[in-house]
Each structure stands twice: as C-alpha cells, then as structure tokens.
MARKENU-102078 format. One line per field, with one value per residue (C-alpha): residue number from 1; residue in three letters; x, y, z. Coordinates in nm, 2 decimals. Layout:
BEGIN
lonu <- (NUM,...)
rovex <- (ALA,...)
u <- (X,...)
v <- (Y,...)
w <- (Z,...)
% end
This chain:
BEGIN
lonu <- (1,2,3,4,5,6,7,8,9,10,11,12,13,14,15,16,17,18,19,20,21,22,23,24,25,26,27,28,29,30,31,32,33,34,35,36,37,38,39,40,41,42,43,44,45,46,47,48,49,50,51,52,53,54,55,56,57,58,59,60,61,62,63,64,65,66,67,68,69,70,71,72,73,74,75,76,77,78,79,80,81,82,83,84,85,86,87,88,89,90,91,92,93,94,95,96,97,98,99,100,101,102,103,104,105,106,107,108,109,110,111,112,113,114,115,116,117,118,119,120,121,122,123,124,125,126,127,128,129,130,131,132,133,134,135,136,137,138,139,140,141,142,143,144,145,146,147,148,149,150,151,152,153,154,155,156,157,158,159,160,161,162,163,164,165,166,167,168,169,170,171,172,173,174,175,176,177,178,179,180,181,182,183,184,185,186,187,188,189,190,191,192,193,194,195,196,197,198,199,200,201,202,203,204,205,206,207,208,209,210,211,212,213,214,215,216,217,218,219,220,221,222,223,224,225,226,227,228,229,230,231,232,233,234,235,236,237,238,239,240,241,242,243,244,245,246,247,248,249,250,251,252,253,254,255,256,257,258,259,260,261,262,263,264,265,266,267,268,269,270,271,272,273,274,275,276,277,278,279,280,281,282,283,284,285,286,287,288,289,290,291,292,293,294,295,296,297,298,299,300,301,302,303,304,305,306,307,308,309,310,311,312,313,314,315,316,317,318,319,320,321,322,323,324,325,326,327,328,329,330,331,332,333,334,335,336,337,338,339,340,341,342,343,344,345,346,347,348,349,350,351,352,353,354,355,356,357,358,359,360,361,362,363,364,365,366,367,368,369,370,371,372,373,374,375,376,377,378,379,380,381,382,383,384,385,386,387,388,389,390,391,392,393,394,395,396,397,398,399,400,401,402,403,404,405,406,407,408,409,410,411,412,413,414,415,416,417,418,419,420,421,422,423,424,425,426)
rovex <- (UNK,UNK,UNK,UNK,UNK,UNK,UNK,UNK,UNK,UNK,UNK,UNK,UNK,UNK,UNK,UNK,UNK,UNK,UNK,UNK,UNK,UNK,UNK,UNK,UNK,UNK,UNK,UNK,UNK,UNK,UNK,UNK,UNK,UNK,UNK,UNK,UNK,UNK,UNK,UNK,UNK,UNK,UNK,UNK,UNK,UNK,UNK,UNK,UNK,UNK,UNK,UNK,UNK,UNK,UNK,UNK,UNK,UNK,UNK,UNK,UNK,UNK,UNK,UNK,UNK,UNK,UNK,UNK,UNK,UNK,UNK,UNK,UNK,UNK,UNK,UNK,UNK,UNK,UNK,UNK,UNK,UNK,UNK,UNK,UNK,UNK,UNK,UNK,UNK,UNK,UNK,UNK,UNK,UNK,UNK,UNK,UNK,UNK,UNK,UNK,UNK,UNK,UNK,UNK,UNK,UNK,UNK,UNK,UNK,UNK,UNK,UNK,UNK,UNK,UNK,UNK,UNK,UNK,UNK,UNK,UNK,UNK,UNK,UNK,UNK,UNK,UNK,UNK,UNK,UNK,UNK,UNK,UNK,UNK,UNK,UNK,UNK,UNK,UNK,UNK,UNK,UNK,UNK,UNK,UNK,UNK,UNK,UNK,UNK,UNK,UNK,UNK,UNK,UNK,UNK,UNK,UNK,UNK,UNK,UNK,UNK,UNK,UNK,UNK,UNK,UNK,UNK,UNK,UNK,UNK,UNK,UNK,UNK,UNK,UNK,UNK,UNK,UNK,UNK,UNK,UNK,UNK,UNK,UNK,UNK,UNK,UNK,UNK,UNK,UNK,UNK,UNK,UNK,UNK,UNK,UNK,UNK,UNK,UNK,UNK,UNK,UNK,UNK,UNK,UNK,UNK,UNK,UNK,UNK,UNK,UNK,UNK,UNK,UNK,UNK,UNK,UNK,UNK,UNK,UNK,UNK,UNK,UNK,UNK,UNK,UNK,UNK,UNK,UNK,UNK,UNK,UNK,UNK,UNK,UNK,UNK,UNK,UNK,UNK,UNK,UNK,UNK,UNK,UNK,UNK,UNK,UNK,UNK,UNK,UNK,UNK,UNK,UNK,UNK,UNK,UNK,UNK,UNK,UNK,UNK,UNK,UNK,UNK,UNK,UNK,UNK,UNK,UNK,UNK,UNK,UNK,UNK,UNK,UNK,UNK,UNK,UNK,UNK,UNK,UNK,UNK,UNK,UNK,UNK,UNK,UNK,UNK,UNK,UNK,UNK,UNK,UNK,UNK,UNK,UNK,UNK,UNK,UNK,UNK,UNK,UNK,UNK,UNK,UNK,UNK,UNK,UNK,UNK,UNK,UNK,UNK,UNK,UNK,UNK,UNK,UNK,UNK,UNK,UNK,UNK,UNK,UNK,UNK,UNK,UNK,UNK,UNK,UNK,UNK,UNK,UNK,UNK,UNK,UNK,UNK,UNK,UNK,UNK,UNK,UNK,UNK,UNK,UNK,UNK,UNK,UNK,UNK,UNK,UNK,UNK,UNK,UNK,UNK,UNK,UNK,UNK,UNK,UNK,UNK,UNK,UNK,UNK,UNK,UNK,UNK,UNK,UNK,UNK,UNK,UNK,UNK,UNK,UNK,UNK,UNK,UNK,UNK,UNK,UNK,UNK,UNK,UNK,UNK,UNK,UNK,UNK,UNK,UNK,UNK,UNK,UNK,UNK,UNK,UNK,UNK,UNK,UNK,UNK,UNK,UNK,UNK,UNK,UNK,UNK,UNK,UNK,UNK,UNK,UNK,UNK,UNK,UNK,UNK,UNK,UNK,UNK,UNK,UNK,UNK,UNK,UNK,UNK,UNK,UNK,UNK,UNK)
u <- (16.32,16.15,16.34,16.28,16.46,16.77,16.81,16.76,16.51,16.34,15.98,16.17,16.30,15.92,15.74,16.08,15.94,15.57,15.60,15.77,15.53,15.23,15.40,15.53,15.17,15.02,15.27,15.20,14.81,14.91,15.14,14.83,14.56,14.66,14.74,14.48,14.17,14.35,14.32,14.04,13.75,13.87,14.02,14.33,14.62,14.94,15.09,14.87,14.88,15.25,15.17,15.01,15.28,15.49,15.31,15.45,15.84,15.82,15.65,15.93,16.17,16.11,15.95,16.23,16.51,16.31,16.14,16.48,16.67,16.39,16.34,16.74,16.69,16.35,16.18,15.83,15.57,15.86,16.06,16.21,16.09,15.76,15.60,15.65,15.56,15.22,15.14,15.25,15.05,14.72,14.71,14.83,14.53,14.31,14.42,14.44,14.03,14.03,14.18,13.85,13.69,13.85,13.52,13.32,13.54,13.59,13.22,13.18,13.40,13.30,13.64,13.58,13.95,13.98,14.37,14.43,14.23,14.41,14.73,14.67,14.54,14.83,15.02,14.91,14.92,15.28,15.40,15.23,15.45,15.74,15.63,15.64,15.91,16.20,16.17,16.05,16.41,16.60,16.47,16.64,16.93,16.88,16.84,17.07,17.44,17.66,17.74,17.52,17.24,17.23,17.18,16.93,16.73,16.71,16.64,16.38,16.23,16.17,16.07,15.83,15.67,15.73,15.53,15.23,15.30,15.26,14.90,14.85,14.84,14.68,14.42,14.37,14.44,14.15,13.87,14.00,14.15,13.87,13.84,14.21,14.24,13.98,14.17,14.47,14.31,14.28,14.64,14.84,14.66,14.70,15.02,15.20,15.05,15.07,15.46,15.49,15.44,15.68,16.05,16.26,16.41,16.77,16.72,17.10,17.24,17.58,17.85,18.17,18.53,18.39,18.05,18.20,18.32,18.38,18.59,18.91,19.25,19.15,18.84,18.59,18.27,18.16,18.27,18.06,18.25,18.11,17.76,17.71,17.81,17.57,17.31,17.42,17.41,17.05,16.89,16.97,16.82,16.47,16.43,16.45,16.17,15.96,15.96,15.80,15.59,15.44,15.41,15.34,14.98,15.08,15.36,15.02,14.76,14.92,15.12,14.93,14.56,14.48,14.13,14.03,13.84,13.48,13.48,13.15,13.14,13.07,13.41,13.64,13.49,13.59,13.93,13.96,13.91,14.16,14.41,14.43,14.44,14.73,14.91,14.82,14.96,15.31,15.31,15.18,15.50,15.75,15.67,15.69,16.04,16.09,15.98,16.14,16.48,16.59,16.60,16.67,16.86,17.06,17.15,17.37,17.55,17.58,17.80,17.99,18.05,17.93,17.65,17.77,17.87,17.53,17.35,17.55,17.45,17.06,17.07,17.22,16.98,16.68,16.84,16.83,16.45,16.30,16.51,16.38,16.02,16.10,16.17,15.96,15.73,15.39,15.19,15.02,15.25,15.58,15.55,15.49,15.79,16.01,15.89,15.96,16.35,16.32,16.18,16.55,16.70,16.36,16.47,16.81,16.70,16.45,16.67,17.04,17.12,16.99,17.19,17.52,17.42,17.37,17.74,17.90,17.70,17.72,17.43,17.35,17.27,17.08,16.74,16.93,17.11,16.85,16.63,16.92,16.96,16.59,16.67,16.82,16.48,16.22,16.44,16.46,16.05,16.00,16.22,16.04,15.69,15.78,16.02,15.95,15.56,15.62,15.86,15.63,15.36,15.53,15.65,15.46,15.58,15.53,15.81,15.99,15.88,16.09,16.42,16.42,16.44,16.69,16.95,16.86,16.96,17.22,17.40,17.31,17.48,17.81,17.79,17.82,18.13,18.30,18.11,18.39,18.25,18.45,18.34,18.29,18.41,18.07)
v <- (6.05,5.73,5.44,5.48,5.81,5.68,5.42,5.65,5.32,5.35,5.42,5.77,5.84,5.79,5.99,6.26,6.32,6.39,6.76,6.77,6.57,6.78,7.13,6.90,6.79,7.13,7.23,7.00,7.10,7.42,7.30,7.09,7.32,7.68,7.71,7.47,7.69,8.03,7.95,7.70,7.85,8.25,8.29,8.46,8.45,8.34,8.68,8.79,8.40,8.48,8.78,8.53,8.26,8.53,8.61,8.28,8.39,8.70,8.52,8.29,8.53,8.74,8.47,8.15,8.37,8.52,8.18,8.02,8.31,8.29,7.91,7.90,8.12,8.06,7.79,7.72,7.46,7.22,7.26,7.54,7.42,7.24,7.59,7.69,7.35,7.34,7.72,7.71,7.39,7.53,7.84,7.62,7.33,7.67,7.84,7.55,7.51,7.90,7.83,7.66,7.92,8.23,8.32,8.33,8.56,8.80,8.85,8.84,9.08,9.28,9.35,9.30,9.22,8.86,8.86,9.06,8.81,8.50,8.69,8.71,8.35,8.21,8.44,8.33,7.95,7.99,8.23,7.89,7.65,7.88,7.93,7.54,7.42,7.57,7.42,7.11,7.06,7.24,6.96,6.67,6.81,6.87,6.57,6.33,6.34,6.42,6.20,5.88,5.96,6.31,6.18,5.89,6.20,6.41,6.10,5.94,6.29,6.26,5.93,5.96,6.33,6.22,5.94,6.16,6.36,6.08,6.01,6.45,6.36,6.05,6.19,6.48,6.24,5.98,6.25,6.60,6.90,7.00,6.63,6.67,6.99,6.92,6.56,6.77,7.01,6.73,6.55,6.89,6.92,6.61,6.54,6.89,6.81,6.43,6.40,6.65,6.37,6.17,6.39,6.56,6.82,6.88,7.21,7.27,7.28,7.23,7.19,6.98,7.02,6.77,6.96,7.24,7.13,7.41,7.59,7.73,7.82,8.16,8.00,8.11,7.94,7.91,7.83,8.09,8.02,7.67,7.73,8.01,7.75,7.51,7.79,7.89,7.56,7.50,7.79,7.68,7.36,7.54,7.77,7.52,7.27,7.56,7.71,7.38,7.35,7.70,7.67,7.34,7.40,7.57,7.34,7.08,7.30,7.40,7.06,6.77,6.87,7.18,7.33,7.32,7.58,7.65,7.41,7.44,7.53,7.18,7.04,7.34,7.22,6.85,6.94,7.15,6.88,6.66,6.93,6.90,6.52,6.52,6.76,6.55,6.20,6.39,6.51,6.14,6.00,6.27,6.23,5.81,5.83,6.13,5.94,5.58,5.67,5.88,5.63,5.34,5.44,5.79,5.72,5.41,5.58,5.85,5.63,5.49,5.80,6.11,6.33,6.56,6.34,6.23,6.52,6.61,6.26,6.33,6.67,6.58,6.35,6.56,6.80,6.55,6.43,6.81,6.84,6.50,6.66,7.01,6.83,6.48,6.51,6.58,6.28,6.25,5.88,6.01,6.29,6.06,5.87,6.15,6.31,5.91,6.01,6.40,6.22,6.14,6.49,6.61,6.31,6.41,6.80,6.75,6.58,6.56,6.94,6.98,6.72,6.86,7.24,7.17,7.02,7.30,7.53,7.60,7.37,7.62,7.83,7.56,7.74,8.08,7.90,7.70,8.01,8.16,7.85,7.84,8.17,7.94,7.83,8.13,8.37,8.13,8.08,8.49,8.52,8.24,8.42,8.78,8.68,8.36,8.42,8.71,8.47,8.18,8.46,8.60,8.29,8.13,7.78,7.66,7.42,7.70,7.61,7.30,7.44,7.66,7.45,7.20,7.49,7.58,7.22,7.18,7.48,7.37,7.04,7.22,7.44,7.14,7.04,7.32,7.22,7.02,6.76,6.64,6.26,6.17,5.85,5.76)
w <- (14.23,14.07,13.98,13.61,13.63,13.84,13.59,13.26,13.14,12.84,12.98,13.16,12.81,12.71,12.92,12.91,12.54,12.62,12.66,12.37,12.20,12.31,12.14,11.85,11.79,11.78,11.57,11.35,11.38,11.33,11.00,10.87,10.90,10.87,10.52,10.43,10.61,10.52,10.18,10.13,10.36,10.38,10.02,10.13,9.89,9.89,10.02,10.27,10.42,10.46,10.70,10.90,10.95,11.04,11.33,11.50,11.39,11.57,11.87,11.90,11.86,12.14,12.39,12.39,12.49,12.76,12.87,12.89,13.05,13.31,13.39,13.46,13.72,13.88,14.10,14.14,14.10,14.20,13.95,13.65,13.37,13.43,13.53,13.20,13.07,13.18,13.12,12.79,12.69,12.84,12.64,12.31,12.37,12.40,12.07,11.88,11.97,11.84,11.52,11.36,11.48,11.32,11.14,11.47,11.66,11.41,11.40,11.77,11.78,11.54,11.47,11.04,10.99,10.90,10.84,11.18,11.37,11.20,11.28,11.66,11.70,11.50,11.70,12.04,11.93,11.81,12.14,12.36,12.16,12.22,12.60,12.61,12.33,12.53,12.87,12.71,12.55,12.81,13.04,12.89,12.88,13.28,13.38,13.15,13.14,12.82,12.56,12.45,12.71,12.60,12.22,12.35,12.50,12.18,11.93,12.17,12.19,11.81,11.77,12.02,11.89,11.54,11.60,11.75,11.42,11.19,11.41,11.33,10.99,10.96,11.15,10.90,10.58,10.71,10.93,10.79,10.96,11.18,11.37,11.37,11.52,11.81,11.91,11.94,12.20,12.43,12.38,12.42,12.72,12.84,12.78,12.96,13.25,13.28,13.25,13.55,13.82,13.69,13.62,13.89,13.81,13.95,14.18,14.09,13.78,13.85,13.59,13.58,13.32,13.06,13.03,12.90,12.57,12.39,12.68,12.60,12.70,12.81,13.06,12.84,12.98,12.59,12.28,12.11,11.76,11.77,11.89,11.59,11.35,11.46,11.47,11.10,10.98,11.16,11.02,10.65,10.72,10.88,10.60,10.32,10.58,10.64,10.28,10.20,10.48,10.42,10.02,9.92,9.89,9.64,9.50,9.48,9.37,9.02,8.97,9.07,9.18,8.98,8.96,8.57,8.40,8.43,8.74,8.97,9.31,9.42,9.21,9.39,9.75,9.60,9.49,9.82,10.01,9.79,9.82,10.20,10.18,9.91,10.21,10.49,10.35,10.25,10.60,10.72,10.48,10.63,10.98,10.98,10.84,11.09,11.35,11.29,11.24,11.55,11.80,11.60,11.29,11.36,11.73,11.62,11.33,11.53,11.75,11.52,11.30,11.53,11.49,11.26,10.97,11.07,11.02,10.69,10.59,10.62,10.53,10.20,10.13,10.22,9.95,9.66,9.77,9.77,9.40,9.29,9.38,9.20,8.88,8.84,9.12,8.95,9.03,9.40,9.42,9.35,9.56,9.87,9.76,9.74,10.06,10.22,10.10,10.26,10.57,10.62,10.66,10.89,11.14,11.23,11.18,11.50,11.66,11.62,11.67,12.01,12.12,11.94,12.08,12.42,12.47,12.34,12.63,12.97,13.14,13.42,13.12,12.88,12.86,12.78,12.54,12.43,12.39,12.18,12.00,11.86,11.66,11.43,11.37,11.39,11.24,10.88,10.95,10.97,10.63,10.46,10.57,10.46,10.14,9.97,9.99,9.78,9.53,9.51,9.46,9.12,9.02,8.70,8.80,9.12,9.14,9.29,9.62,9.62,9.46,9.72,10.00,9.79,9.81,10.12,10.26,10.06,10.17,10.51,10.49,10.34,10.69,10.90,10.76,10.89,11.24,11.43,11.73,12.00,12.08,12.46,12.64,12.85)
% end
C-alpha cells in the first residue's frame, strides 16, 4: 500500500476520484450531446427522444444491483472493484466514439431504424457507466473509515468530477459537441485505468459495532427503514435534475432562443448551433458551483451541522433557483444566474447522499447496497423519460419543464427531514 493511501493525503483522495471522474464525464457527454444531436441533426421530437433516454434507466436498473452483488463477492485483477472499473470504462470511451456516429451505423447496417439504433448505443453507453459508476463509489467507501474521511471521500469525489464536468461543458460551449465528445473518448479511458496502480483494495471487508449504524435491538445487520428514506428522498431530488436535464432544450428553444417564422435553412443551422451553446454554458455554470462547493463548502457545514440539514439546505435552494427560472428566466443571462443558485442543490445531490447511505449499510455488502441504492436514481430517470416527455410534449408553455423539477426538489428536501443521522466521534 503507498504511503499516500496509509495517510488518507489529499493526492489519494485525488486520484480515489478518477474513476469516478471518468463515468461522471461521459455522463456528462452523454447529458450535453444526446438531446442536442437527437433533435438538431435527426429531427426526432420530443416524445420519441424520451424512448431513447430511457434506454439508460433500464440499463441501470438491471446492471448496478448485479455489478455490486458481484464485486462484493469476487476477486480478480487484484482487486473487486477495479475489474469492473476498467471493463466498464473501455466499453463507455467506445460508445461514446459511437454516439457521433449514429447515422453511419444505421446505414452500415442497413438496419433503417434510426430511433432503435440511438436506443442501443445510448443503451450500451449508459449500461458502461452503470458497469463502472457502482464499483467506482463502492470503492471509497472500502478503503476510508466512517465518519469525516468517509464524507472527505464523497465531496472530494465531486469536486474533482464536477470539475472535469465544468471542463465537459466548456469544451462543448467553446469547440461544440462533436470536439467534445471525441476528447472525452480519451479521458474515460484514461482515467479507469490510470488510478488502478495506485489504490489497494482491502481483500476483506470486515465490519466492526460502529459501522453498523443503523443496527438494532433485534441484531438486524440493517436499518432498512433508514436506507429507504434516504432512497425516497434521493429519488425526488434525481427526477426534478433529470427532468431538466432531459427537457431544457426545450425550456430554451420556445423561451429564449426561438426559431422565428419563415426562417432559412442556414438561420435554423445558426440558431441550432446557439441552442446547444445556450445548454452547454448552463451546464458549464451548474457544474462550477457543483464542483467548488463539495470539498470546500458542504464538507465544513456538514461538520458543524451534519449532512442532512446539509442536504435539506441545498436542496431547498436548488428548488427556489429552478422556480426562479420557470417564472423570470427568459433571457440567456438570467438563466446562467439562476442555474449558478441550482448549482447549489446539484453539489450536495452528487455528493452528500452517498456518504449518508453507506453508514447506515453493512460494508461487506456496500456494492449490493450501493447497487440498490442507485435505484433511487435510474428509476426517477426511466419516469422522467416515459412520463414527463409526454407532459412537456402537450404542454403549450414550456416553462413546465422547470416547475416540475421545483416540486420535485422541494418535496425532496421535506423527505430529508424525516431522515434522522447519527453523528460519529472520529
């Protein structure tokens, strides 16, 4: 074991956050570009573009609780998780170079089926990330103890990948989706199999009285009452993120950048262009607040006031931003403003909840759990695919998109408060 590991220094908590970087980037690749070349360069609509985020939802909900369940019990490749690491961040670096290139292998394969072939490729990218998102989170909570460490794990996990995701965007705002999606074939890559010569993974995951937080009189191993409320109240906050995520486009499109009548060919390709841009700055502006305030803003409240006030805090305000935008923001300027303010509840959202989840779990179990635990995120993503497309679709005003996801968080943040945290002593 290196020495940077024995001492938990900030360079181990660096490189501890690379795999999740590499899935959190494609993601965001994924988040950047998929609507955007859906809608832009194959003309689907709003509903059948649904059908195709959903593809990743169902991926996830069938391969994280399988992926974890397995990487608890397995060894291989020197350790339980990076197997799944590495094999999981080859086949995303490989779809994310497929995704451009939609148009080409539906006529190579002659397959005529534009939306089926879009559907596969998204599903493949987003059953990599799975493959890969799991063990990369499961690990930290392998090899750092509970309390402070654990949280230091989680919010240096997002500052680092929401920095990387502030780069996604800005990479897309400045040289445009395509020279984004290609950079991003070479960073996932990179940075899966790069960390694995640097962490040791316990071969043992052994667990001692104050890692079982939630156990009870009756020597239940877990406090299942308290993990469902943390998945309850995680799952508001994902549906109300990805309704916005999905839908904005179309949030922008009727709002701030519309296409006006009896526009040319050449004006559309201008405003589609300007449409993506508008997208990838709000993402930019998201993922720099995202990304600053884990490690140095969240983590010491959290301290002083534990995690979950924290995370009622943030949530709260993420709610007021995405009303703020539903009602005044119409201009390109606000709307960055206002998505600075959301960039609050999307920090501790990344972050915060793994941390809380994982000590209130048995740790020889963490990637089942873990695996279990992501539910609370695919499952809102598969709802927002297959039910708000069809909303924002027969909606006359597309403002819609973002009172959605302000109720969304603000039921989310009233869930919390019945989640009750028991502080350590580290």
């Amino acid at each position: 074991m290196l020495n940077i590991q024995k001492k938990f220094s900030n360079l181990f908590y660096v490189i501890l956050a690379l795999p999740a970087t590499a899935m959190g980037f494609a993601l965001s690749v994924q988040i950047s570009a998929l609507s955007w070349i859906l809608v832009t360069q194959f003309g689907l609509d709003l509903h059948e573009m649904g059908f195709v985020w959903a593809a990743g939802p169902i991926a996830g909900l069938i391969a994280q609780p399988i992926v974890g369940f397995i990487s608890d019990k397995v060894w291989f490749f020197g350790g339980r998780r990076r197997p799944f690491i590495l094999i999981g961040g080859t086949l995303a670096a490989l779809m994310l170079l497929a995704l451009p290139n939609i148009a080409i292998i539906n006529d190579t394969l002659s397959f005529n089926n534009l939306i089926v072939i879009a559907m596969i490729v998204a599903l493949t990218l987003d059953l990599s990330i799975n493959v890969s998102f799991n063990p990369t989170r499961s690990i930290i909570a392998d090899v750092t103890p509970n309390g402070n460490p654990r949280t230091k794990g989680y919010t240096w996990m997002q500052t680092i990948s929401g920095s990387f995701g502030v780069l996604a965007y800005a990479i897309g705002a400045v040289w445009g989706n395509y020279f984004l999606i290609y950079f991003g074939v070479g960073l996932v890559f990179l940075f899966t199999v790069v960390p694995s010569f640097f962490i040791e993974e316990p071969r043992s995951l052994s667990k001692t009285d104050d890692e079982i937080i939630g156990e009870d009189e009756s020597g239940s191993k877990t406090d299942l009452v308290a993990f469902l409320k943390v998945c309850f109240a995680n799952a508001f906050s994902w549906f109300g993120v990805q309704t916005m995520f999905v839908f904005i486009i179309a949030f922008i499109t009727q709002k701030i950048n519309p296409t006006p009548d009896g526009a040319t060919q050449e004006m559309i390709n201008a405003i589609d262009l300007k449409t993506g841009q508008i997208i990838s700055i709000s993402f930019l502006i998201l993922n720099a607040v995202g990304a600053l305030l884990p490690a140095f803003v969240l983590e010491p409240i959290a301290e002083k006031i534990g995690r979950v006030k924290t995370q009622i805090l943030s949530v709260a305000i993420m709610s007021c931003g995405y009303f703020a935008i539903a009602f005044f923001g119409f201009s390109e300027y606000t709307l960055y403003i206002l998505m600075g303010v959301a960039g609050f509840g999307w920090a501790a959202i990344v972050s915060l909840p793994f941390a809380i989840m994982s000590e209130v779990v048995d740790k020889s179990r963490m990637g089942f759990f873990m695996g279990m635990f992501n539910l609370s995120i695919v499952i809102p993503q598969l709802l927002v695919s297959l039910i708000v497309g069809v909303i924002v679709q027969g909606s006359s005003d597309k403002n819609v998109v973002f009172l959605i996801s302000g109720v969304s968080l603000a039921i989310s943040a009233f869930v919390w408060l019945l989640v009750k945290e028991k502080r350590i002593n580290d």
